[in-house]
C-alpha positions in Angstrom: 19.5 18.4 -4.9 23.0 18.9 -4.4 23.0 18.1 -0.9 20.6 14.5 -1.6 23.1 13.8 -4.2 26.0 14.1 -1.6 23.7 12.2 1.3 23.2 9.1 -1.7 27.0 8.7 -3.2 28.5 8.8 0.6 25.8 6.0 1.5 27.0 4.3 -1.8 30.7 4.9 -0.8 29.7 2.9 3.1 28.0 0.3 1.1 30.7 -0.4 -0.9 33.4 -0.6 2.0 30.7 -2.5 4.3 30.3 -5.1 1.4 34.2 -5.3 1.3 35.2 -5.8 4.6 32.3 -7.9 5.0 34.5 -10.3 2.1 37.7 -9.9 4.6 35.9 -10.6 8.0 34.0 -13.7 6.3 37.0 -15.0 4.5 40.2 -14.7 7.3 41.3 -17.9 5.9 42.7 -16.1 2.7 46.4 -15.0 3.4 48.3 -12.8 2.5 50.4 -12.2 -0.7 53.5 -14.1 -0.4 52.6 -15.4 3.1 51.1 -18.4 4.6 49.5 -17.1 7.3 47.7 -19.4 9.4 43.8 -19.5 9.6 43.5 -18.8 13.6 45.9 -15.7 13.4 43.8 -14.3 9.7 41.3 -13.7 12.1 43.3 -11.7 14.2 44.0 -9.6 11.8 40.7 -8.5 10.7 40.9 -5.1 12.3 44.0 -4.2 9.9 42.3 -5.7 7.0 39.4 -3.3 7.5 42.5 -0.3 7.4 44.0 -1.4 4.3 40.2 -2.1 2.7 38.7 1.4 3.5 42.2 3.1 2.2 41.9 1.6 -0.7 38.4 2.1 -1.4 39.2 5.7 -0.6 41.9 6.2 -2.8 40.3 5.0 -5.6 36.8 6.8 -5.3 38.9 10.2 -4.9 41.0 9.3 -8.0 37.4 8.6 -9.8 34.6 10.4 -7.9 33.1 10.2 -11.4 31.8 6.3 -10.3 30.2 7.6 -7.4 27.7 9.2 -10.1 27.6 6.7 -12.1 26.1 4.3 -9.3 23.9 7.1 -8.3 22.7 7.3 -11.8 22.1 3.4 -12.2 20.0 3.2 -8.5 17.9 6.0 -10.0 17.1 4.2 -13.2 16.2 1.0 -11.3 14.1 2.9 -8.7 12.2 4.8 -11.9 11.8 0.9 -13.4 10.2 -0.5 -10.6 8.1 2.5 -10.1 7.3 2.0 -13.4 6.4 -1.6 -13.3 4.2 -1.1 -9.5 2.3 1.8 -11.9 1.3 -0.8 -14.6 0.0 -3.0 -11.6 -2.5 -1.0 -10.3 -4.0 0.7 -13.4 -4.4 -2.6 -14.5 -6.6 -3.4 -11.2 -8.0 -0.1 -11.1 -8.5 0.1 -14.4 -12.6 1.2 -13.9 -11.5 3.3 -11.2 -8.9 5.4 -12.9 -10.5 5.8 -16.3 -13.8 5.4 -15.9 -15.5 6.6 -12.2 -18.8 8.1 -12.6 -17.4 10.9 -10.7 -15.3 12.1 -13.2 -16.3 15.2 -15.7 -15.4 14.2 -19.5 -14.5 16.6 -22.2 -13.1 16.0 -25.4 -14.7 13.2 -27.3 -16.2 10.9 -24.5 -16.0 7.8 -27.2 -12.3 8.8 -27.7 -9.6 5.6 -28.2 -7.2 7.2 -25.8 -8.2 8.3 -22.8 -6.1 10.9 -20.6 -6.9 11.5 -16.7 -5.8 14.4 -15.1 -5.3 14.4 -11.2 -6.2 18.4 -10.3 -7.1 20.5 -7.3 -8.6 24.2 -8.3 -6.6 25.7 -6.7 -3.4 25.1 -7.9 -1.7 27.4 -9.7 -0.1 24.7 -12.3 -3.4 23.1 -13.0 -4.7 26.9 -13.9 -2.0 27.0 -16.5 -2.8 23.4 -17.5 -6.3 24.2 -18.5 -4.6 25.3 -21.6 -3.0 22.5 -22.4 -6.2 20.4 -22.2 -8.0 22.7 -24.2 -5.4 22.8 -27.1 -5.3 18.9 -27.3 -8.7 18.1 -27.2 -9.4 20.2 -29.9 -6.6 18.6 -32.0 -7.3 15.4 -31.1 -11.0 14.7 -31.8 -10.2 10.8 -30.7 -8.9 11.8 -27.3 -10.8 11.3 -24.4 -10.1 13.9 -20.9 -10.9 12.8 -17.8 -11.0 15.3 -14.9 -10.2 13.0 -11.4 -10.9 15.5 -8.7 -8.0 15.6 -6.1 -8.1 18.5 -3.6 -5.1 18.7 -1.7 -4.6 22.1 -0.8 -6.9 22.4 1.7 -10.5 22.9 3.2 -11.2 25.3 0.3 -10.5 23.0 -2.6 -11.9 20.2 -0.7 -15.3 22.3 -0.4 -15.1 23.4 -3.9 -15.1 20.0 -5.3 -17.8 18.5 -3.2 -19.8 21.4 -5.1 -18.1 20.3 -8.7 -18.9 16.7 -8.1 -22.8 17.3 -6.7 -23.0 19.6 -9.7 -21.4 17.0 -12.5 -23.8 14.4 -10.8 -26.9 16.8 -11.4 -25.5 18.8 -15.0 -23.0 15.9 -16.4 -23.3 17.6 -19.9 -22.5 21.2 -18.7 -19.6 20.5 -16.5 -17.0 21.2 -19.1 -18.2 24.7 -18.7 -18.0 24.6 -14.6 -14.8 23.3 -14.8 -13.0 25.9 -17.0 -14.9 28.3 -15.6 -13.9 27.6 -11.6 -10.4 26.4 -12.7 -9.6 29.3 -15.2 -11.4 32.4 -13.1 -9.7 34.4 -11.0 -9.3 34.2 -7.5 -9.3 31.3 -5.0 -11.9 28.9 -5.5 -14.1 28.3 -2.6 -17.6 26.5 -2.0 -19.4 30.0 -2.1 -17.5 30.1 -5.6 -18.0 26.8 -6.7 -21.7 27.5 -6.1 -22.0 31.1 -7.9 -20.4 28.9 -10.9 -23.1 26.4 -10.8 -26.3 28.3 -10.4 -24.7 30.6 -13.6 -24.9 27.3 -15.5 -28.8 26.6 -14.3 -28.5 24.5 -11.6 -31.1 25.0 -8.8 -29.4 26.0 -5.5 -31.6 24.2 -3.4 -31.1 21.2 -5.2 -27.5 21.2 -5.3 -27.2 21.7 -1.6 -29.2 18.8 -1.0 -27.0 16.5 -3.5 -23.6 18.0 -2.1 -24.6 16.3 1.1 -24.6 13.0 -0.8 -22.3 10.6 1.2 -20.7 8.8 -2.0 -19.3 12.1 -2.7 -17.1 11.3 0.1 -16.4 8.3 -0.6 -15.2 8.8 -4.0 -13.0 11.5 -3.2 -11.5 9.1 -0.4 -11.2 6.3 -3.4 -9.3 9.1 -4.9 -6.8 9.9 -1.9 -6.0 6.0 -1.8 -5.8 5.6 -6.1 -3.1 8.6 -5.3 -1.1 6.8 -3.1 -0.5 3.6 -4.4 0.2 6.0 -7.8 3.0 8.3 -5.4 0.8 10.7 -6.3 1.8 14.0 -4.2 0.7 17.1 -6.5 -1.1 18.4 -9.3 -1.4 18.4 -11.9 -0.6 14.4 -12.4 -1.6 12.3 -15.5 -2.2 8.9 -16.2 -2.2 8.1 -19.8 -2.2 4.3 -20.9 -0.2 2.7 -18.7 2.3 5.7 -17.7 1.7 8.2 -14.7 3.1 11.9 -15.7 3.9 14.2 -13.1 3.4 17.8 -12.9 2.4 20.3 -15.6 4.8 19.2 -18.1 3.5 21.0 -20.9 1.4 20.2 -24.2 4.2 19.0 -26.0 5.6 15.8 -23.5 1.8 14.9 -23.1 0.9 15.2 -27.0 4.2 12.6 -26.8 2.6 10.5 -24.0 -0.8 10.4 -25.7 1.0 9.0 -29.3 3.0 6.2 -27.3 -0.5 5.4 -26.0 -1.8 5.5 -29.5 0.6 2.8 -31.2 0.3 0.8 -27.8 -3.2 0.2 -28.5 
């Protein structure tokens, strides 16, 4: 952090004596103090007027390195706004997508006014530890409404394990509450042998889920996924989207009770 920190004010510092010499050079017509130099010999000049420009500059950021911050500060707040702003544009066109993919499991009340989808891979350790927090709100919420967006990103395993998930929420939509704690919160690494042991425990007919795992809009949707992540900057799980925010990481109950609320009044 340190070291981007450094990397960003130094490029801040080159901007601004880039931006100032670039005044001089364009401008050799302006004399001196006290002078009246004339415009064809300004021009000459320009190599000392970069001297006196970058000592000055320098002087002044080592007498108040505390700027150098500040400017970091203010390009981070502008980056976070239009990140902001590009998020609002594609949940608005993705809006079905996002919130409402036939892919998705729902738990909590599936009529609910706000609507909360997680981005989660089963095997990540975060989204384990997450389970809780989307078991505590939907049962204090009974108008919230949890959507579970498959996203496996950690490798063949998860990416096996939720082909099984999905054939399984296509074929048992009204169980896969249960699948999905009970992949996401057991213990060990969750694989398609493990996905599958899950599902037949819940009644589904091996055979049968076989045959629907090899269902090519399985696929597709998860690909509709990779893409929705992208243009979200989407890079790990646990993510959110709730209303028209994205959260990142597993941020706890409390900052998403918070994000859920602001969706509330925004309705």
């Amino acid at each position: 952090m340190k070291k981007a920190l450094l990397l960003g004010t130094t490029g801040v510092a080159v901007a601004l004596a880039m931006l100032a010499f670039g005044f001089v050079a364009g401008n050799p017509q302006i004399a001196r103090a006290g002078t009246a130099q004339p415009v064809e010999t300004a021009a000459a000049d320009t190599k000392i007027d970069r001297t006196e420009v970058e000592g000055i500059i320098r002087d002044y950021l080592l007498k108040n390195p505390e700027v150098l911050l500040e400017v970091q500060d203010a390009l981070e707040a502008k980056q976070k706004e239009e990140q902001r702003i590009a998020h609002m544009g594609v949940i608005k066109n993705a809006k079905d997508q996002i919130f409402n993919s036939a892919f998705d499991g729902v738990v909590g009340n599936p009529n609910g006014k706000v609507t909360i989808v997680e981005f989660y891979d089963y095997n990540c350790g975060f989204c384990k530890r997450a389970i809780d927090d989307m078991r505590a709100l939907t049962k204090s919420d009974p108008d919230l409404r949890f959507v579970l967006k498959e996203f496996p990103i950690l490798g063949p395993d998860s990416q096996k394990a939720s082909v099984v998930s999905m054939a399984f929420h296509l074929m048992k939509p009204e169980k896969y509450g249960e699948f999905h704690n009970a992949l996401l919160g057991g213990q060990g690494r969750a694989t398609e042998a493990a996905a599958i042991k899950v599902a037949l425990s819940l009644g589904a007919d091996e055979a049968a889920l076989r045959e629907k795992m090899k269902d090519p809009t399985i696929n597709e949707a998860l690909a509709k996924t990779y893409d929705l992540a992208n243009k979200l900057a989407i890079t790990g799980t646990p993510s959110y989207v709730v209303g028209n925010e994205v959260v990142f990481g597993a941020l706890g109950q409390e900052v998403l009770t918070e994000k859920i609320e602001a969706a509330k009044a925004a309705l």
